[in-house]
Structures are given as structure tokens and as C-alpha cells.
C-alpha positions in Angstrom: 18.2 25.4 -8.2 21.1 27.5 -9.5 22.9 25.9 -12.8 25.5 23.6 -10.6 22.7 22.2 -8.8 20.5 21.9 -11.6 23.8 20.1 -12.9 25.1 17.7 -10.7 20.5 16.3 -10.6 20.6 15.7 -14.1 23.6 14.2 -14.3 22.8 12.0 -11.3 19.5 10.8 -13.7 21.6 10.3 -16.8 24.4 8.1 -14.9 21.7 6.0 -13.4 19.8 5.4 -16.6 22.1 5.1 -19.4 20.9 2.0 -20.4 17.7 3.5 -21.4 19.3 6.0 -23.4 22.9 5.0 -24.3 22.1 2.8 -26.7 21.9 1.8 -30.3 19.2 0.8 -31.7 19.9 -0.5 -35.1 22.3 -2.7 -33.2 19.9 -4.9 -31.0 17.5 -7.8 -31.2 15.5 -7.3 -28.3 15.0 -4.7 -25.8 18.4 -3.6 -24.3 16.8 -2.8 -21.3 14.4 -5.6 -20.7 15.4 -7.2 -17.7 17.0 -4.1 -15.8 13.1 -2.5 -16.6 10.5 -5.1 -16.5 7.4 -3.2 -16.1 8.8 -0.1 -19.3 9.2 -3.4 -21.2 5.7 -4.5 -21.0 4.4 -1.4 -21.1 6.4 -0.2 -24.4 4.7 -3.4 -25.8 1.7 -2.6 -25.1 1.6 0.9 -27.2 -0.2 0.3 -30.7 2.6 1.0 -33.7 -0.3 4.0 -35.1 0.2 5.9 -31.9 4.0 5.5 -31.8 4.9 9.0 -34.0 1.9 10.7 -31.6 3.7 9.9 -28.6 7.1 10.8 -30.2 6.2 14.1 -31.3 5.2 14.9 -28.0 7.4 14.9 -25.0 4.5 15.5 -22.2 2.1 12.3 -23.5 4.9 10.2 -24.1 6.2 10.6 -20.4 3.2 10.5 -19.1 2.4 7.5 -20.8 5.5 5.7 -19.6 5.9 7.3 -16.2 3.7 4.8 -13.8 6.0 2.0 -15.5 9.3 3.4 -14.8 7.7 4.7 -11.3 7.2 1.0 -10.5 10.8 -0.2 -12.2 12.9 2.8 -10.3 11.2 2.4 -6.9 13.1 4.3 -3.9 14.6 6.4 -6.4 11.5 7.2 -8.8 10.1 10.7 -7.0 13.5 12.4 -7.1 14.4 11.1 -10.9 10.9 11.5 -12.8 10.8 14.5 -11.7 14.0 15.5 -13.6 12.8 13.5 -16.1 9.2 15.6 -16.8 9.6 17.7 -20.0 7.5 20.1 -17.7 10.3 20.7 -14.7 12.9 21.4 -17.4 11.2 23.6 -19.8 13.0 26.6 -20.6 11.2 30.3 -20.4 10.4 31.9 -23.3 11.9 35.3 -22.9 10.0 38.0 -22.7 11.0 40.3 -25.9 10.5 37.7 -28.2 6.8 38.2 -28.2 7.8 41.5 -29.3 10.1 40.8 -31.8 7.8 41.8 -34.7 8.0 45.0 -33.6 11.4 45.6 -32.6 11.9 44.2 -36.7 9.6 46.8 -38.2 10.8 49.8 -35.8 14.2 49.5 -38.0 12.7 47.9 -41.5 10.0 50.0 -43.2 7.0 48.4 -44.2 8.1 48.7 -48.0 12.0 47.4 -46.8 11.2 44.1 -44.8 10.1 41.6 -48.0 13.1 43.1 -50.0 15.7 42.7 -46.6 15.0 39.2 -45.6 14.3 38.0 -49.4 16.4 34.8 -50.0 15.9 33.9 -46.8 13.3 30.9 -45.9 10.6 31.7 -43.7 11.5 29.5 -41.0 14.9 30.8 -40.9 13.8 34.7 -41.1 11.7 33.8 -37.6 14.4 32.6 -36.1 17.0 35.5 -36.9 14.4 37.8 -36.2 13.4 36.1 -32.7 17.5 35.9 -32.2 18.3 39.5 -32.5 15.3 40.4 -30.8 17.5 39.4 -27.2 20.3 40.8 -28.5 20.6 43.7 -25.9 21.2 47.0 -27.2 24.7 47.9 -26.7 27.6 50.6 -28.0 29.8 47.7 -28.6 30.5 46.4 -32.0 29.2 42.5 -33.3 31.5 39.4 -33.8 28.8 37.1 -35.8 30.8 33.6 -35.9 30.0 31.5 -38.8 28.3 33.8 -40.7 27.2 32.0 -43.6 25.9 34.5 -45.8 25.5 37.2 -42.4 21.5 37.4 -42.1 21.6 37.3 -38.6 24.4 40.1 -38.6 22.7 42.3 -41.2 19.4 42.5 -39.5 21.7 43.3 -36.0 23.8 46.4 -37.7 20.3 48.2 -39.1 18.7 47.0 -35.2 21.7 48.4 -33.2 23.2 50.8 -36.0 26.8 49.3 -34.8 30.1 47.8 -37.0 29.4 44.1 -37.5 32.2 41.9 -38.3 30.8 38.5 -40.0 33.4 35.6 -39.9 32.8 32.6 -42.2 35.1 30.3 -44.0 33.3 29.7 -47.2 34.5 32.6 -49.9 31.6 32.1 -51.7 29.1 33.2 -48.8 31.3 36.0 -47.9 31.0 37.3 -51.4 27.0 36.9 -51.2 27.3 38.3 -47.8 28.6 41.2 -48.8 26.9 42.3 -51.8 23.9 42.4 -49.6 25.4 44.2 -47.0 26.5 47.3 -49.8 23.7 47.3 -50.9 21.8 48.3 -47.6 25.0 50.7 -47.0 25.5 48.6 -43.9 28.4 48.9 -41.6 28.6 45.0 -42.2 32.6 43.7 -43.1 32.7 40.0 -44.2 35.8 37.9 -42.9 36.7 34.8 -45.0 38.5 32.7 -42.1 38.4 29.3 -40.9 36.7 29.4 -37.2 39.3 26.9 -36.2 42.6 28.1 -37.4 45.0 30.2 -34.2 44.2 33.1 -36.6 40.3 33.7 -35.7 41.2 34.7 -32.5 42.2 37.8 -33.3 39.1 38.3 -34.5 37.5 38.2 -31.1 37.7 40.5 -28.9 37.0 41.9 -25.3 35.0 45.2 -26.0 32.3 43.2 -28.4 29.3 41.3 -28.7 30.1 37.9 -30.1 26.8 36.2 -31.3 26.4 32.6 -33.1 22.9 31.0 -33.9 23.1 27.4 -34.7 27.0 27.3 -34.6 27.7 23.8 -35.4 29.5 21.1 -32.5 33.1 22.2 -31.9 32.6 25.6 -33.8 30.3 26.8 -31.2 32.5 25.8 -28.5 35.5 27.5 -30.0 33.6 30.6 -29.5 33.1 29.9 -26.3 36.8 29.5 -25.4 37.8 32.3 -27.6 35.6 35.1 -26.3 36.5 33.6 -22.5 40.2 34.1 -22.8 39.2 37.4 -24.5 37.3 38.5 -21.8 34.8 39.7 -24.2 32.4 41.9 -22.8 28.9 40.0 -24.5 27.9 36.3 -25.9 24.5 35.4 -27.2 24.8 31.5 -28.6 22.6 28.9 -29.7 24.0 26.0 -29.8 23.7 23.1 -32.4 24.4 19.4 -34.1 26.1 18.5 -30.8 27.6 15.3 -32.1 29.7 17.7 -34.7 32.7 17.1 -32.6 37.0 16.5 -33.6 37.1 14.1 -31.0 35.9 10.9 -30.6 34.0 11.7 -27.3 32.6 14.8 -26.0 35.1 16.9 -24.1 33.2 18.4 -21.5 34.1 22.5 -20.4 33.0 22.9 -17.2 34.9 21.6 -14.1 31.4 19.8 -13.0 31.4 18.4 -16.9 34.9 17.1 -16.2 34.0 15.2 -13.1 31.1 13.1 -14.2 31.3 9.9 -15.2 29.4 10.3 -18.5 31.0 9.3 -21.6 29.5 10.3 -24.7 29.8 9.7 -28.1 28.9 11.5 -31.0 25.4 8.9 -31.4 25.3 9.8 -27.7 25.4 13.1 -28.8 23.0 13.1 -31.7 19.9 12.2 -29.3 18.6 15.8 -28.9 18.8 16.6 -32.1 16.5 13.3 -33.3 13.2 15.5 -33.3 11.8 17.2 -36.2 8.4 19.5 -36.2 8.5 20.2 -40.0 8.3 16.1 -41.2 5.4 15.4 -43.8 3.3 12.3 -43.7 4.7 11.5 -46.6 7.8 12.2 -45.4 7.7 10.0 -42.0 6.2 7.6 -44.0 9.2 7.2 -46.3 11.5 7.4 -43.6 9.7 4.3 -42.0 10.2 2.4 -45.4 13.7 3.4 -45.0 14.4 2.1 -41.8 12.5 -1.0 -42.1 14.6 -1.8 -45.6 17.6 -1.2 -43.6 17.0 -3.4 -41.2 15.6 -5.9 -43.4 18.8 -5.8 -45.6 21.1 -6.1 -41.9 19.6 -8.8 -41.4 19.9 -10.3 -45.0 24.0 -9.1 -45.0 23.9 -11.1 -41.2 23.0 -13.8 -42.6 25.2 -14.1 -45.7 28.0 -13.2 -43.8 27.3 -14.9 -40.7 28.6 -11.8 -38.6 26.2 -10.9 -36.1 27.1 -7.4 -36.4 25.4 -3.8 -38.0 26.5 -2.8 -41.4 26.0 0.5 -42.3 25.1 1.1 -45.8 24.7 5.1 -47.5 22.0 6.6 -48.0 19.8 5.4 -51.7 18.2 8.1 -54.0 14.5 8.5 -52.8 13.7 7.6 -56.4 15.5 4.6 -56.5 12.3 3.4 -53.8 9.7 2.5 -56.3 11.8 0.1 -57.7 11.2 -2.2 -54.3 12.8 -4.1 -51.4 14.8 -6.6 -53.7 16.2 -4.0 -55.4 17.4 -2.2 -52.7 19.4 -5.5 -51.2 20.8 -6.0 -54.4 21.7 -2.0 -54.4 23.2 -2.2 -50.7 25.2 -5.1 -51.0 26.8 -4.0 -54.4 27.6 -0.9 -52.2 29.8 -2.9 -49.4 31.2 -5.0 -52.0 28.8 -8.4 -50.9 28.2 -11.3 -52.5 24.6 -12.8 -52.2 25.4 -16.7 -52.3 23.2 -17.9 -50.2 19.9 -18.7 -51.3 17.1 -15.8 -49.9 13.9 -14.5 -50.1 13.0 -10.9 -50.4 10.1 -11.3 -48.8 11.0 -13.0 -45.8 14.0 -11.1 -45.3 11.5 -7.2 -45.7 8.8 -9.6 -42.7 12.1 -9.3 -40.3 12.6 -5.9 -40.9 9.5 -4.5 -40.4 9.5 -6.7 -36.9 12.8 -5.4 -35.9 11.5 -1.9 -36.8 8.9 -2.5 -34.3 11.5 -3.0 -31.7 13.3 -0.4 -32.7 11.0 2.1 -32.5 10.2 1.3 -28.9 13.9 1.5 -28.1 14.4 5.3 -29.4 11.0 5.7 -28.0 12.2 5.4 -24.5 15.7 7.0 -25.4 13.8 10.3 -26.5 12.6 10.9 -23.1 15.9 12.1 -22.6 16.4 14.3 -25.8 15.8 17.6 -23.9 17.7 16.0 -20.2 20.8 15.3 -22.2 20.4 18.7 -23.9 19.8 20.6 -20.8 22.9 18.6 -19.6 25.2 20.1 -22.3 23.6 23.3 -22.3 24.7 23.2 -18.8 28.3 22.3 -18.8 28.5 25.5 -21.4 26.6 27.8 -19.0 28.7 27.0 -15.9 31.7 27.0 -18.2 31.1 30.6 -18.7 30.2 31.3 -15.3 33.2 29.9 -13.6 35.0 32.6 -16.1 33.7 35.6 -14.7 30.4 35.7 -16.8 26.8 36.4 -15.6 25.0 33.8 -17.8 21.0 33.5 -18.5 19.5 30.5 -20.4 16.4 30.5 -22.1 14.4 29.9 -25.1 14.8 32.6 -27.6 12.0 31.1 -29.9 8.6 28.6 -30.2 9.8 25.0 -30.5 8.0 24.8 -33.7 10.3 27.9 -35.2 12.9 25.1 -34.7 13.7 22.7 -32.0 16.9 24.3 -31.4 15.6 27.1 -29.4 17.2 27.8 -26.4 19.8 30.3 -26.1 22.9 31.1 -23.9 23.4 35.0 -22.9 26.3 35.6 -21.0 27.5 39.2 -20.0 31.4 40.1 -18.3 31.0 40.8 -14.7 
């Protein structure tokens, strides 16, 4: 299918099952979704809690786990949406120069130059500028690198492609860093202090250039977009990321296909790709599943002393602040949002219904993260045919392993 068609399928699947994925968790007492999806409901039951962050880690076993239930709840319609919905029928290629990326680094670094280039850089974030520039096409044209940050990515691209690279970031201080390490390679690398959103940035970009962004935030990413297309310029290489980063309340679709769905998404709609992580310790999940179930155990605790049947979000508590137990916490939360404990409670009790409630919902997100890379591919989408329907040739594919970083696909769009 070309990008429209692949379009208007998935957002056929997301319209018709939004209540599996629109939804928020924290919020309910049972499963949303229960009567609507009889068979899912049993069968989400029916998974152990052990095997839980197994199957969440990994897209292919969950849905195949899941898929004979939701084959029996969808029925006439199952074929043509599971199909949409395997992380297999979606999956992005990996493009072909990355596997050569190494390479392509060293044919411009020395040996003795690489550690000392890409110091101050984590290791994680050095493979994915590396695997970035490495589908970069070679061109004449001079770089735009939007929000910059300190300019690795743009560095590493003016020694690759031996061209002027403008870096545009907002924060002074970064710009200052940025450019002490671009003097010192004697790089044709010049730092812009500017705010991506102010009328002024667009002067910035430009029609004969290569603008490039990796992990542009939400709205700052899209401002590119509708810069460089106005611009007509000539070459854009994004990767797009924190969706839910957004100005407006909803998500403002580009595309004349985005426009016409009926989807309405919010910025926790919009956070559902991004809740995946390939880098979390054990001790690390396991502290986040204290977390959760202490939140809910306090909602339920603030519920009660309120007597409002309604979520109260509470800030985040100092991981240290965790030994000191469940009760404390309570005490901690409530002094936070200004409540009074005056009705009699136990601790204990009160921690009982929020590890049951976690239970629930874990098997909630569960079944809301088979859509993490559908709803992604969705807005990835509404960019791509954005760009198209302004005069660009546009390729979309994964510029990097998922395990670099989740946020691997990339949009490369060239003027007609």
C-alpha cells in the first residue's frame, strides 16, 4: 500500500477500537472494555502478573498471545484489523547504510580522533547520531540542524559531508558548549541561539539546505516541518519524538487525510508510543511497580476521605523518600494536595487495594500497548503525507535497532 492507503487502514483500526486504547488507566475500577470484549477480558485474566513485563516488552508474544481472543471478540471484521494490528505487518525496514554506519564514522574520524570527538557524549546517544548521519545523503547543500542542543549530530555531519552547518537551539548555555567544540575541530559549524518557535527562526530555514532534527520534541518537530515546506527546502531527515509535547490541547493533525478522521487525541492519547523502554533495570521496574501500586493505593485512600470518586494526581516523591514505607507516603501525598486524613484508615488495607487495582491496571495498558507502534505509525503517517502533498518525495524507515532507542524510525523527504 502507498502511505494514504496505509493511512486511511490504520485509521479505520484505531476508530473502531478506541476503547481498547483510549483510555486511562489510573482512572478505572474495572476493565473499561469488559463488556464490548468479553473473550480479551477473560483472557487478560488469565495471564500470570510474573509474565506481565515479558509480554510488555515484547510486541510479537503479547499479540500473539491476545490475538485468538480478540479474533473471536472482532468477528467479521477480525482478518482485515489484526492484520493491521501485528507488530510484524507494520514493522519498518531497517535501511540499508546503517549496517554500515561504523564505517562511514571512521572513513572521516581517525582511529586516534573518534574517543576524543564523541567524548561527553553517552554511548547510547553516540549510536544513534552515528546511525542518523549515516542516512544523511551526501549532498553540496549546507545543514539546518534544529534544536541543536549542544550540535553532536551536526558536528559529526560537517567532518561526514565537509559542508557549513548551521545549529539552531534556544538554550545560550548549549550554544556556548556547542561551539567551543566546534573551534576546536576547526569545524564549519555556527551555533544560533533562537527560540524554534518565534516568526524569527524561519529565516533560518531555507530552500537550498538540508534541514535535519533527531528527536525534535512534539510541536518543535512539526514546526520544522511547516517551515522547511513553505521554504521549499530542498532536503529533511527527521525523527520525530515525545508526541504528546504539544501547545494545544489536542493534536492538530497536518495532513488533509489527518484532518478528516475522526480521531481525537489528547496529549495521554499521545503519550501511548512513547510508554516503552528497553534500558529499565530490575531494580528499576521493580521500583516503578511500588510506585504505581502506592499511588493507587493512596487514590484510593484520598477517594475515600473525600468521598470524590475521581483520580488525584499527586507529584512525583524522592526515590529515597521509599524506604520510609507506604504510610509515609499517604501522609507525604496528602500534605502535598493540601488533605486532611480525618477519617479513620489503615495503611495496610488501603496498600491491599492498590496492589489489586494495579493488577487491573496493568492488564488495561497491557492491551492499550498493542497499539503503541499503530498509533505511532498513524502520526508518522499524517507527517509523511503532509510532506508529500507539498511536493516532497518522502521515505520512511528505521534509521536504527529498537534497542539503540525506541524512537527509531526516521522521515526523509527530498523536493521534487
Amino acid at each position: 500500500m502507498g502511505f494514504a492507503e496505509q493511512f486511511a487502514a490504520i485509521d479505520s483500526l484505531l476508530v473502531q477500537t478506541k476503547a481498547l486504547w483510549q483510555v486511562q488507566a489510573f482512572n478505572c475500577q474495572q476493565l473499561p472494555w469488559r463488556q464490548q470484549y468479553p473473550q480479551l477480558a477473560q483472557a487478560v485474566w488469565q495471564l500470570q502478573d510474573s509474565e506481565l513485563e515479558a509480554l510488555d516488552s515484547c510486541p510479537e508474544t503479547l499479540f500473539a498471545r491476545l490475538r485468538p481472543a480478540l479474533q473471536q471478540d472482532l468477528k467479521s471484521e477480525a482478518d482485515k484489523l489484526l492484520s493491521l494490528l501485528d507488530p510484524k505487518t507494520l514493522g519498518l525496514q531497517l535501511h540499508n547504510q546503517v549496517a554500515n554506519h561504523q564505517s562511514s564514522t571512521t572513513s572521516a574520524l581517525s582511529v586516534d580522533e573518534l574517543p576524543h570527538f564523541s567524548a561527553h557524549i553517552k554511548g547510547r546517544k553516540w549510536q544513534q547520531i552515528q546511525a542518523f548521519a549515516a542516512v544523511v545523503p551526501r549532498t553540496e547543500l549546507p545543514i539546518l540542524e534544529w534544536c541543536a542542543g549542544k550540535g553532536h549530530l551536526g558536528r559529526l555531519l560537517a567532518k561526514q559531508h565537509d559542508c557549513q552547518v548551521t545549529s539552531l537551539e534556544w538554550q545560550a548555555s548549549l550554544c556556548q558548549a556547542g561551539q567551543v567544540f566546534a573551534d576546536k575541530w576547526h569545524l564549519p559549524q555556527h551555533f544560533v541561539c533562537q527560540d524554534a518557535f518565534d516568526e524569527s527562526a524561519a529565516k533560518h530555514v531555507q530552500a537550498k539546505q538540508t534541514a535535519v532534527a533527531l528527536h525534535a520534541c512534539g510541536d518543535l518537530h512539526v514546526q520544522l516541518l511547516k517551515q522547511a515546506s513553505q521554504s521549499a527546502t530542498e532536503q529533511i531527515a527527521i525523527s520525530p519524538c515525545c508526541y504528546h509535547l504539544i501547545r494545544d490541547k489536542h493534536y492538530q493533525p497536518l495532513s488533509q487525510l489527518g484532518q478528516q478522521s475522526t480521531l481525537t487525541l489528547s496529549r495521554h492519547d499521545l503519550q501511548l508510543p512513547l510508554q516503552q523502554s528497553v534500558i529499565a533495570s530490575d531494580s528499576q521496574r521493580q521500583l516503578r511497580l511500588q510506585q504505581v501500586a502506592w499511588r493507587l493505593g493512596f487514590d484510593s485512600l484520598q477517594r475515600y476521605q473525600r468521598d470524590v470518586d475521581e483520580y488525584l494526581p499527586v507529584p512525583t516523591m524522592k526515590q529515597s523518600q521509599h524506604k520510609m514505607g507506604f504510610e509515609h507516603f499517604c501522609h507525604w501525598a496528602a500534605q502535598q494536595k493540601q488533605l486532611k486524613l480525618t477519617k479513620p484508615w489503615c495503611a495496610d488495607s488501603f496498600l491491599a487495594q492498590g496492589i489489586q487495582r494495579q493488577r487491573l491496571t496493568r492488564r488495561i495498558d497491557l492491551v492499550a500497548h498493542l497499539f503503541r507502534h499503530v498509533l505511532e505509525r498513524w502520526l508518522l503517517l499524517d507527517r509523511v503525507c503532509y510532506l508529500q502533498a507539498h511536493g516532497y518525495r518522502v521515505e520512511l524507515f528505521n534509521f536504527c535497532d529498537f534497542t539503540v532507542t525506541p524512537r527509531n524510525a526516521l522521515i526523509l523527504a527530498k523536493k521534487r
